[in-house]
Legacy VTK file of the C-alpha trace (Angstrom):
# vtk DataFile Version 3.0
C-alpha trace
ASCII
DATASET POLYDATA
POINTS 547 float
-81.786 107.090 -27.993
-84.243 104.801 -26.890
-86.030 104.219 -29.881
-82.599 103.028 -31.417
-82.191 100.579 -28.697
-85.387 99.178 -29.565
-84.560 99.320 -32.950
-81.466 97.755 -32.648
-82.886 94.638 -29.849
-85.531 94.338 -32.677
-82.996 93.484 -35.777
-81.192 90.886 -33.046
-84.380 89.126 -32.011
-84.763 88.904 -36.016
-81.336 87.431 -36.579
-82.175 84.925 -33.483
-85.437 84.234 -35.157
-83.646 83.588 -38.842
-81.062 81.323 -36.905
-83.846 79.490 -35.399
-85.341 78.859 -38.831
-82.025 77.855 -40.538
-81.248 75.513 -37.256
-84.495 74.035 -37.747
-84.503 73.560 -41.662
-80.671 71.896 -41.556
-82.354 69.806 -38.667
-84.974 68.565 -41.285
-82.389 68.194 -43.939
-80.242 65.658 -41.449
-83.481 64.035 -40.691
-84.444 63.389 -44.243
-80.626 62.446 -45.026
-81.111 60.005 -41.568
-84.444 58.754 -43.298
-82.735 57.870 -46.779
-80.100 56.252 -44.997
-82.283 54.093 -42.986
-84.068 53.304 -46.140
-81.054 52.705 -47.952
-79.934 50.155 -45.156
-83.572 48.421 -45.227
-82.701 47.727 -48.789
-79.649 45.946 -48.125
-80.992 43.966 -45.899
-83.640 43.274 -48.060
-80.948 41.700 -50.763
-79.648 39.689 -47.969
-83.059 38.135 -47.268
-82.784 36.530 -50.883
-79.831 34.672 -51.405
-78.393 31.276 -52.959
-77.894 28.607 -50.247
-74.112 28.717 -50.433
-73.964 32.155 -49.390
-76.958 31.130 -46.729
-74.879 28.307 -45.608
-71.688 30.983 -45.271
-73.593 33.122 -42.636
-74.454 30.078 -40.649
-70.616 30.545 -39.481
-68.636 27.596 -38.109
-68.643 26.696 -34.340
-70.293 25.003 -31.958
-72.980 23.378 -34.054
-70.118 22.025 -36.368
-68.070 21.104 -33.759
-70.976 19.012 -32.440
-71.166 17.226 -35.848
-67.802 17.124 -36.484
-67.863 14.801 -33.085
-70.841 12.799 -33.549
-69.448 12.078 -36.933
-66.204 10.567 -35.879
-67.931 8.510 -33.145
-69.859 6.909 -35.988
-66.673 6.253 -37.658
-65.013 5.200 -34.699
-67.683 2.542 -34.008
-67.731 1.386 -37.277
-63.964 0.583 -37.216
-64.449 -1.043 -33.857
-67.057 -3.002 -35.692
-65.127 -3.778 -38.103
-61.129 -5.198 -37.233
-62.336 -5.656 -33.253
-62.309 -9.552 -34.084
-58.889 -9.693 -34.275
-58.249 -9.493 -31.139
-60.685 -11.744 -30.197
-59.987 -14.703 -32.787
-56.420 -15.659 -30.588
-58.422 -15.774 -26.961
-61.549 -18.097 -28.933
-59.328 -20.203 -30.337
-59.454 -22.911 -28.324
-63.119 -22.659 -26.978
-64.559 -22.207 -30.982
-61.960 -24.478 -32.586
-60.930 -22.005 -34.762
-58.209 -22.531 -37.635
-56.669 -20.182 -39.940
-59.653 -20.515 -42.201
-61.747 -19.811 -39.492
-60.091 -16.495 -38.621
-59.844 -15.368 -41.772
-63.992 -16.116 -42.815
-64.397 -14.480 -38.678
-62.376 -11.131 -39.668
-64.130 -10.660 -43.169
-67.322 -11.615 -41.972
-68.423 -7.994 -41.358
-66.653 -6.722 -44.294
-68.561 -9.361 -46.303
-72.280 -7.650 -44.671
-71.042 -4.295 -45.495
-70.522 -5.287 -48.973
-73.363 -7.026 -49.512
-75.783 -4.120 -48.435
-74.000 -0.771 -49.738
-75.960 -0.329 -52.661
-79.145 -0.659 -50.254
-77.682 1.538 -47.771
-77.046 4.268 -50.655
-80.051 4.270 -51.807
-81.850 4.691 -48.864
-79.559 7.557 -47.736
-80.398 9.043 -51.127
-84.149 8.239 -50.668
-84.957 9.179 -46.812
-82.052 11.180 -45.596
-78.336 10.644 -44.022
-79.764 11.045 -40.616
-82.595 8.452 -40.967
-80.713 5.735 -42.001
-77.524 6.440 -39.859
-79.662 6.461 -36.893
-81.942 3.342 -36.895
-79.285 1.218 -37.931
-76.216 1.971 -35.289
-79.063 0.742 -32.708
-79.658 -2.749 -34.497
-75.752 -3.354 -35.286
-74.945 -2.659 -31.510
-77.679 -5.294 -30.561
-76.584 -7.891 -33.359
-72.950 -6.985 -32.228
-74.047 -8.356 -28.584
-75.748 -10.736 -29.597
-72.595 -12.174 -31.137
-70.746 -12.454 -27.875
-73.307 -15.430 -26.994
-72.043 -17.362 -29.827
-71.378 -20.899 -29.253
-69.989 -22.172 -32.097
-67.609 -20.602 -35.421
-71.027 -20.383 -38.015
-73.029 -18.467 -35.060
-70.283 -16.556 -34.980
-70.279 -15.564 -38.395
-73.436 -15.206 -39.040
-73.948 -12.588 -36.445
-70.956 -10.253 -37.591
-72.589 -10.784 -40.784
-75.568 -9.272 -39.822
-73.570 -6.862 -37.404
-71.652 -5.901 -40.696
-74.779 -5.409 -42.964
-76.159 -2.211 -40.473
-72.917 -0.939 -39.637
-72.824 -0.379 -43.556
-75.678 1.962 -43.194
-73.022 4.479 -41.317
-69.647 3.265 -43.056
-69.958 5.749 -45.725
-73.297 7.558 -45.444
-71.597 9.561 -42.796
-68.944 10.684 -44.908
-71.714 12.352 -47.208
-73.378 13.794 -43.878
-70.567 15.248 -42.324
-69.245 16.905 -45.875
-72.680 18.661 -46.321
-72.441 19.730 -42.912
-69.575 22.008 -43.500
-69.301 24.904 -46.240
-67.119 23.809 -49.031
-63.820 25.078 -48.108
-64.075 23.329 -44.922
-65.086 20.227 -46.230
-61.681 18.318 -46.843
-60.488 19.578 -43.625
-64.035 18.167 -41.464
-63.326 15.160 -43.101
-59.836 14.966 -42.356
-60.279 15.390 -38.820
-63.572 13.292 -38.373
-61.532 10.728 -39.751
-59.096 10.822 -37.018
-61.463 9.039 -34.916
-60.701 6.163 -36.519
-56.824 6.003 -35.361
-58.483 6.253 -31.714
-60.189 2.566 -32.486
-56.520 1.624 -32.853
-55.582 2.791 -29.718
-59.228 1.951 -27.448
-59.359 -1.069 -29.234
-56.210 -2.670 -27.738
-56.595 -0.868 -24.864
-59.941 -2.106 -23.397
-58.204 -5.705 -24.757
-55.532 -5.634 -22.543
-57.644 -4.839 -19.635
-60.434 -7.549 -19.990
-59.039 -10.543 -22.304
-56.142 -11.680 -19.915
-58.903 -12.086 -17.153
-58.760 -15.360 -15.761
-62.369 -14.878 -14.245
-65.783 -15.692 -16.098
-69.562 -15.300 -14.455
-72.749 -16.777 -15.305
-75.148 -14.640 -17.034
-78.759 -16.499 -18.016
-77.636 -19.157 -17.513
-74.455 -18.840 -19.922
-71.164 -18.754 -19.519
-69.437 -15.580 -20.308
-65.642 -14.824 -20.127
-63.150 -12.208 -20.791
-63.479 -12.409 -25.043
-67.032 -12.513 -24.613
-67.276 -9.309 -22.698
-64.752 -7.447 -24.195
-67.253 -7.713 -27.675
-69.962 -5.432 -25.511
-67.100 -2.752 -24.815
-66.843 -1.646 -28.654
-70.933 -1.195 -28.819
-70.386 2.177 -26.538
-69.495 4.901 -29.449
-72.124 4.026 -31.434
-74.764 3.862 -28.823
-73.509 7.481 -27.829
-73.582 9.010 -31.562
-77.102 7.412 -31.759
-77.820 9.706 -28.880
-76.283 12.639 -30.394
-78.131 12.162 -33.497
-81.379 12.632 -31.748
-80.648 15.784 -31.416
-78.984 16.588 -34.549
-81.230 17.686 -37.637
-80.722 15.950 -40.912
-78.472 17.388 -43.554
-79.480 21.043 -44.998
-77.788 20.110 -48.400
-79.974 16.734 -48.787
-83.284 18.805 -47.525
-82.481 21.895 -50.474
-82.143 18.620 -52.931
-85.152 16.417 -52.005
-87.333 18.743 -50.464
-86.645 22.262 -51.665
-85.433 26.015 -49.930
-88.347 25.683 -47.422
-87.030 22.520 -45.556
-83.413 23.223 -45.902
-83.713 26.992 -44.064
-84.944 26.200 -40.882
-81.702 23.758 -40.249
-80.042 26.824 -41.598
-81.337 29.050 -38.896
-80.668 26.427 -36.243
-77.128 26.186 -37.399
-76.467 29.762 -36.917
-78.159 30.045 -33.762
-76.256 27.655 -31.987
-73.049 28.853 -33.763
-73.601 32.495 -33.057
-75.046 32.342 -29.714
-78.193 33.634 -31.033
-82.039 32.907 -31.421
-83.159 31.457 -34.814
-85.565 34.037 -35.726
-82.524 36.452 -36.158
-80.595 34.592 -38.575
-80.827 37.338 -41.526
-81.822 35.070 -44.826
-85.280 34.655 -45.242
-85.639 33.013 -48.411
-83.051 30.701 -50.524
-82.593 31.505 -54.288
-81.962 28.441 -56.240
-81.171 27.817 -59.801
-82.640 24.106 -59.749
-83.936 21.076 -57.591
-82.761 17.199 -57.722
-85.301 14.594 -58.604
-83.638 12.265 -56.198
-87.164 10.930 -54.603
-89.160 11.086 -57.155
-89.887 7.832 -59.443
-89.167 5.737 -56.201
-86.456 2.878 -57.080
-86.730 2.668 -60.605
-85.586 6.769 -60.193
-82.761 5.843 -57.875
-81.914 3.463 -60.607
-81.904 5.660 -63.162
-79.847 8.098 -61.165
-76.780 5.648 -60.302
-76.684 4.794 -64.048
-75.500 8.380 -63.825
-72.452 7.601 -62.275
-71.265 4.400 -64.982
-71.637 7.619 -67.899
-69.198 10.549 -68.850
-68.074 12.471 -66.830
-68.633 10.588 -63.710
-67.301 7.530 -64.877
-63.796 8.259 -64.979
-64.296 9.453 -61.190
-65.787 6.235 -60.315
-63.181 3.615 -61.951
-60.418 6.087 -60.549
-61.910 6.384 -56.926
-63.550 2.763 -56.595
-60.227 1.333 -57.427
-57.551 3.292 -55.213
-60.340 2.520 -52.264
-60.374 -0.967 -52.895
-55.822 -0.573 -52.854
-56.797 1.240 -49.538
-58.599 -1.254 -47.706
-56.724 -4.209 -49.179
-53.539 -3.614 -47.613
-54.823 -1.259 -44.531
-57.898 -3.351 -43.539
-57.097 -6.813 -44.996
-53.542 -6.698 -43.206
-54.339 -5.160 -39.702
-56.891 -8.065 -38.694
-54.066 -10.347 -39.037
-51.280 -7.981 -37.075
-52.300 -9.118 -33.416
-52.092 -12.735 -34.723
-48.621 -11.935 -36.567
-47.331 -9.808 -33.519
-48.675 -12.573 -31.026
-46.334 -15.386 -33.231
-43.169 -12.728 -33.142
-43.517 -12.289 -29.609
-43.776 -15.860 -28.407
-40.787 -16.988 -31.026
-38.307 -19.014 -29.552
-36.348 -17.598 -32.383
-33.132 -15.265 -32.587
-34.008 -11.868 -33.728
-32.476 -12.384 -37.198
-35.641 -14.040 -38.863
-37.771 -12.575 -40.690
-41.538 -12.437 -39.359
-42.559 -14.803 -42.652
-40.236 -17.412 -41.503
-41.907 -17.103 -37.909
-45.091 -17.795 -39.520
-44.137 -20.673 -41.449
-42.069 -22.591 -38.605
-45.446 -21.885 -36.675
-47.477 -23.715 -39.206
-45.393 -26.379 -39.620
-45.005 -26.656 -35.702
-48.700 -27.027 -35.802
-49.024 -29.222 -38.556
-46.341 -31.644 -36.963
-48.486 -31.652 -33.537
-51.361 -32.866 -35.672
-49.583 -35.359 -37.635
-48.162 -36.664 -34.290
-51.627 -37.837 -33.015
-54.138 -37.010 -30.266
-53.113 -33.916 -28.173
-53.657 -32.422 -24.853
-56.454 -29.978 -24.140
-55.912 -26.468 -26.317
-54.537 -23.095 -24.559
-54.967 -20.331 -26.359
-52.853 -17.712 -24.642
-52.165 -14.058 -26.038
-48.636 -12.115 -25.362
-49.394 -8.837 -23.422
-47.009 -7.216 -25.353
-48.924 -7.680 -28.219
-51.684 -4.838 -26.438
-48.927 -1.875 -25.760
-47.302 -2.481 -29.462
-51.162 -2.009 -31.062
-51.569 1.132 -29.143
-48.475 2.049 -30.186
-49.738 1.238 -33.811
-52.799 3.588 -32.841
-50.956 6.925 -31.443
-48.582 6.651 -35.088
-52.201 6.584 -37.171
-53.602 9.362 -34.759
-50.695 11.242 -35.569
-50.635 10.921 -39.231
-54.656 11.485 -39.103
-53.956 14.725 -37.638
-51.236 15.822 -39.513
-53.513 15.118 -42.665
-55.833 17.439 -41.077
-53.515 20.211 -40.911
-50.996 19.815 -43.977
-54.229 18.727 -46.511
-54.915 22.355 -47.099
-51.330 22.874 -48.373
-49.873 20.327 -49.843
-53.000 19.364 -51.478
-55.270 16.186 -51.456
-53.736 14.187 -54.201
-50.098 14.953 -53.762
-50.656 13.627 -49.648
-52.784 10.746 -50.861
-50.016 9.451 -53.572
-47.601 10.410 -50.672
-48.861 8.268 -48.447
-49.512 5.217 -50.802
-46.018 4.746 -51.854
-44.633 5.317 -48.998
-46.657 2.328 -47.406
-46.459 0.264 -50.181
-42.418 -0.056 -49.961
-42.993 -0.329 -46.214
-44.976 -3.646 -46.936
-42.759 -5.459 -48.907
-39.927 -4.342 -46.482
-41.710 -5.608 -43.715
-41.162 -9.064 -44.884
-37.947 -9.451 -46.084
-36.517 -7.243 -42.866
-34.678 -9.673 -41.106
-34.893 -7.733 -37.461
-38.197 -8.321 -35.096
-38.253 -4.377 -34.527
-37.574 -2.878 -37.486
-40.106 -5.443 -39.183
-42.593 -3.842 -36.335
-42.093 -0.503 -37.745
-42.399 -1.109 -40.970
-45.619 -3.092 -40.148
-47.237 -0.021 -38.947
-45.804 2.288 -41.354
-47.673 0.150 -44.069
-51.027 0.369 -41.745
-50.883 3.595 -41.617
-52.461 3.489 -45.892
-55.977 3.517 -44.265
-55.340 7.460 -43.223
-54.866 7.737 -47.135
-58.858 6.932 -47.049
-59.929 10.111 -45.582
-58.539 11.680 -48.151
-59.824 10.053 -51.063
-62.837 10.799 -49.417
-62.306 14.138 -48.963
-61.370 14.266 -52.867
-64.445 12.193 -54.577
-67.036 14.143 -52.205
-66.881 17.269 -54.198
-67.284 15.786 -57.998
-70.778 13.890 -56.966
-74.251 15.420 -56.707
-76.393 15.563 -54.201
-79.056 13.604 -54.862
-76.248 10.939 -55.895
-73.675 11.707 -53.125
-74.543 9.214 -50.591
-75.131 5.986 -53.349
-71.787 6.718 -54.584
-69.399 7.235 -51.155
-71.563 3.581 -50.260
-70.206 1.991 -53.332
-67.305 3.383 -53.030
-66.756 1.823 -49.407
-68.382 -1.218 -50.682
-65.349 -1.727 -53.110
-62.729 -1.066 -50.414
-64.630 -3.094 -47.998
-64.667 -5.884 -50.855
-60.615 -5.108 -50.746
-60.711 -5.664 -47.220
-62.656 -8.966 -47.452
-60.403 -10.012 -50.134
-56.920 -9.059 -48.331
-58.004 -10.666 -45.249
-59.011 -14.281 -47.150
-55.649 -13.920 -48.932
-53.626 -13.079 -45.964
-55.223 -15.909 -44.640
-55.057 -18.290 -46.878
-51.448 -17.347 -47.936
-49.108 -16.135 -44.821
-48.031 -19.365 -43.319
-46.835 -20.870 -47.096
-46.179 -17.925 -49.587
-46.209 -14.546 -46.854
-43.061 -13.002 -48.556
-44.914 -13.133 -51.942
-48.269 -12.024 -50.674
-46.679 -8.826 -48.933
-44.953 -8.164 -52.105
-47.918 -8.051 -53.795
-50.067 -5.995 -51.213
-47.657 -3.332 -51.538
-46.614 -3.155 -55.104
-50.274 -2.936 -55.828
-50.922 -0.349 -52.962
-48.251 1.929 -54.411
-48.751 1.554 -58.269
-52.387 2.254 -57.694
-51.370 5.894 -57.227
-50.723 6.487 -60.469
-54.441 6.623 -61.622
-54.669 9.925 -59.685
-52.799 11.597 -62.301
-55.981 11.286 -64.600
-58.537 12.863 -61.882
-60.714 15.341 -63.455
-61.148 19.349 -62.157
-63.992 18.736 -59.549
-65.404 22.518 -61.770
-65.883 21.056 -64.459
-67.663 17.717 -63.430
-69.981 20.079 -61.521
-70.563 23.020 -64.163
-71.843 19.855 -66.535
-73.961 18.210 -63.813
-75.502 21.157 -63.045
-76.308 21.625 -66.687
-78.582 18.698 -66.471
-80.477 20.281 -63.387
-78.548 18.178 -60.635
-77.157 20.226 -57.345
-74.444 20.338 -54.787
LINES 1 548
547 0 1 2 3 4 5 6 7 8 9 10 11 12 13 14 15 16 17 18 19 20 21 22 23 24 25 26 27 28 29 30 31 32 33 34 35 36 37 38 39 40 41 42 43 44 45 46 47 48 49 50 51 52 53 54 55 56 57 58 59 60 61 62 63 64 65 66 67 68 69 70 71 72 73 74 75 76 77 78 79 80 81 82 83 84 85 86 87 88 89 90 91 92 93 94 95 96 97 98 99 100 101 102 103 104 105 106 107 108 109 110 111 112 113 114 115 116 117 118 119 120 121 122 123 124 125 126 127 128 129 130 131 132 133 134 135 136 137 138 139 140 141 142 143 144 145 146 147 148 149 150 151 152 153 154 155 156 157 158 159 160 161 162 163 164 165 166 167 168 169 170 171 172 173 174 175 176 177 178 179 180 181 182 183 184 185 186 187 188 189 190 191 192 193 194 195 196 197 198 199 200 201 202 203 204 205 206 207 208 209 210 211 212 213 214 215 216 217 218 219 220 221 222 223 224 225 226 227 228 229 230 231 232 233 234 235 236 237 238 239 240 241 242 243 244 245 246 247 248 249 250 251 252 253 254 255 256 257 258 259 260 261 262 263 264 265 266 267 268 269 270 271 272 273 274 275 276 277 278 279 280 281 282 283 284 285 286 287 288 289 290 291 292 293 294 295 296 297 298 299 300 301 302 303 304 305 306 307 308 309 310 311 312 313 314 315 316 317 318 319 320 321 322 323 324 325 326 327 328 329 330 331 332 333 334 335 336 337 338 339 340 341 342 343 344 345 346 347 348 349 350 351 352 353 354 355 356 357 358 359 360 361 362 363 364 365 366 367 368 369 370 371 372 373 374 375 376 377 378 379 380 381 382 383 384 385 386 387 388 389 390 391 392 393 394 395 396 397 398 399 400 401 402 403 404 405 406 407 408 409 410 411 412 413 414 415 416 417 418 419 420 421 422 423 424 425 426 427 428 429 430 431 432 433 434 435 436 437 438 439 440 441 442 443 444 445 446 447 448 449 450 451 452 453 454 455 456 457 458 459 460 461 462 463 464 465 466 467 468 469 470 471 472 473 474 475 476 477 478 479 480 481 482 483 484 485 486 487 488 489 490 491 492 493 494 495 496 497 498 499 500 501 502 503 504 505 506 507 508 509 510 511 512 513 514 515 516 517 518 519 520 521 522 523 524 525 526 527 528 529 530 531 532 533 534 535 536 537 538 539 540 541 542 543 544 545 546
């Protein structure tokens, strides 16, 4: 009996043993099974760690880095639309102490238009050359300085040739920052960053007017070096603040991963890569999971110095770029004609409705004519009194007004872009502003003349999008050249609306508003013949250019 017990505790200890054995080997298999797993997942990660920069600049994410540039961005736009129509509201309150005439005003609004023009190309280049950040930077500085230095003018050519100036490094940001903020956003954000950095422009219609009606009524003035400065003077300084802070902000701000991959190759573009994702992810840089950036080809954008940059923008006057130049060049300069060239004469045209003795049943033309032939009469008439130049109040609240409609539409742009699509909002928009124009003349009624007035301002928010649609369709290496010359031609349309207006509003006004906006809305029709942004870019990247 007892030796089958012990038989029998013997064949259990051996099935105990066995299942300790199989335990053990199934635990080995599971390890091994762990161990391929493990390797399996070290290989994916290795085919992350080589990867082409779009899908690199994808895991970057979107937040508070972009948010950051998205910001900086519009305060460089919003300073260089202060820069750029703030004279108006100062031409009315230096009338009297510059001698100003309608000539005058109109040479004082285009002045800075004029310096933009006349330094795009420059501007573009250099952009191209050294960077978006590099130029932007430098240059806000200097135009804020110039643009002070303005307010100490003592006569009309001072004047002049200091927003001259002011306008020749404000061009350095006017459309290199367009280029900037596009590359700073993946490409199905692009349009949208655009649209919404572009907003901060409407705000200049609304600060603008704002910081005017606090400081140019002021009856007091102070000494300051020994000259004398007054409300008009002043009020110049206010508009120097955005830039000044976006120069800040760009201190901190790295320079544009898309023109580093171009000039400078993978290894310059990825650590602006890893700093986007670390701020965006609340992370540290050394975990951002690319390692190395696969890519198919390089720009030559700074080699060969300016005979290369040369030889590069003669890329843009040949097939297929060309038809996206002539097409985009010409609806900006339509833009900025009727958007730009009208609004620095709307305080002026508002002041003269306001302070009509008139009924409401005449139109604002025939305001503007019995105020030039009031004028002329007074000179005819001999030696007169000493000069007041007064501005109506209400002329402040009606421009801010002006400025929460274009915020509006600016936003709404943002938001409906995506849907409706770019070209269907921008030819939208045009017509719609163009009719508004010519109605705005021959509308009999003071307020319904107002509305249509801004309605027909509100064409400039049709620039954002134009923007938004030539950014894609240009290379890199070309991108910034070609949104400069771009803005140089609708800054040229601003110049040359402005010196039309100007010379033309208090003899033929019903005619030139006729023409502003029949031009404004036919323009549209050259949209129709914009080429698929794939296909301009499968052929430039044929001949070894990038986006």
């Amino acid at each position: 009996m007892s030796q089958d017990n012990d038989h029998s505790s013997s064949e259990r200890s051996l099935e105990r043993l066995n299942e300790v054995r199989a335990f053990i080997e199934a635990s080995k298999r599971s390890a091994e099974k762990l161990d391929e797993m493990q390797a399996d997942a070290e290989k994916s990660l290795g085919k992350l760690n080589e990867v082409v920069f779009e899908d690199a600049f994808e895991i970057t994410g979107h937040g508070k880095f972009n948010h950051l540039v998205l910001l900086t961005c519009g305060m460089i736009m919003l300073n260089v639309s202060m820069e750029s129509v703030g004279m108006s509201y100062v031409i009315t309150a230096a009338e009297c102490e510059l001698g100003l005439t309608s000539e005058h005003k109109g040479l004082v609004n285009a002045a800075a238009f004029i310096g933009i023009i006349s330094t795009s190309f420059l501007w573009g280049y250099l952009g191209d050359r050294c960077g978006r950040r590099a130029v932007m930077l430098p240059a806000m500085v200097a135009s804020s300085a110039f643009s002070i230095a303005s307010s100490f003018s003592t006569n009309v050519w001072m004047l002049l040739v200091l927003r001259f100036f002011t306008g020749c490094l404000v061009s350095a940001s006017s459309a290199t920052v367009y280029a900037y903020l596009g590359e700073m956003h993946t490409s199905s954000r692009r349009a949208a960053a655009i649209a919404w950095g572009s907003a901060f422009i409407s705000f200049s219609f609304m600060i603008l007017p704002g910081l005017a009606w606090l400081i140019i009524p002021g009856k007091w003035s102070f000494l300051l070096f020994g000259f004398h400065m007054v409300p008009w003077r002043v009020f110049i300084w206010s508009w120097c603040a955005p830039g000044l802070v976006a120069a800040v902000a760009l201190l901190w701000l790295p320079e544009s991963p898309r023109y580093l991959l171009a000039s400078s190759g993978p290894e310059k573009a990825l650590p602006i890569l890893a700093k986007m994702y670390a701020y965006n992810k609340n992370s540290r840089e050394a975990n951002y999971p690319v390692e190395r950036i696969v890519t198919g080809s390089l720009d030559t954008s700074k080699s060969g110095g300016f005979v290369g940059a040369i030889k590069n923008f003669s890329l843009l006057f040949r097939p297929p770029l060309l038809r996206c130049v002539f097409i985009s060049h010409t609806l900006m300069f339509a833009i900025f004609m009727l958007s730009s060239g009208l609004y620095v004469w709307v305080p002026d045209i508002l002041n003269s409705m306001l302070r009509s003795t008139s009924g409401d049943s005449i139109t604002i033309c025939q305001i503007i004519h019995d105020k030039f032939e009031s004028a002329r009469n007074l000179t005819l008439s001999g030696p007169q009194g000493p000069c007041h130049s007064e501005v109506a109040v209400r002329v402040f609240p009606i421009s801010m007004g002006m400025g929460a409609v274009f915020a509006v539409t600016y936003l709404a742009i943002g938001v409906f872009i995506g849907r409706i699509g770019r070209k269907t909002l921008y030819s939208s928009i045009m017509v719609v502003c163009g009719f508004a124009t010519v109605g705005a003349a021959f509308v009999p009624q003071g307020g319904a003349a107002t509305a249509l007035l801004i309605l027909a301002l509100c064409s400039g928010c049709a620039a954002s999008i134009l923007a938004a649609i030539a950014v894609d369709v240009f290379p890199t290496c070309l991108r910034a050249m070609a949104m400069c010359v771009m803005y140089m031609v609708g800054r040229t349309g601003a110049a040359v609306g402005s010196n039309l207006l100007g010379a033309t509003l208090d003899m033929h006004c019903q005619l030139a508003f006729s023409v502003f906006g029949i031009f404004s809305a036919g323009s549209t029709l050259l949209i129709i013949f914009w080429p698929k942004p794939e296909r301009i870019r499968e052929e430039m990247e044929q001949r070894g250019l990038s986006y």
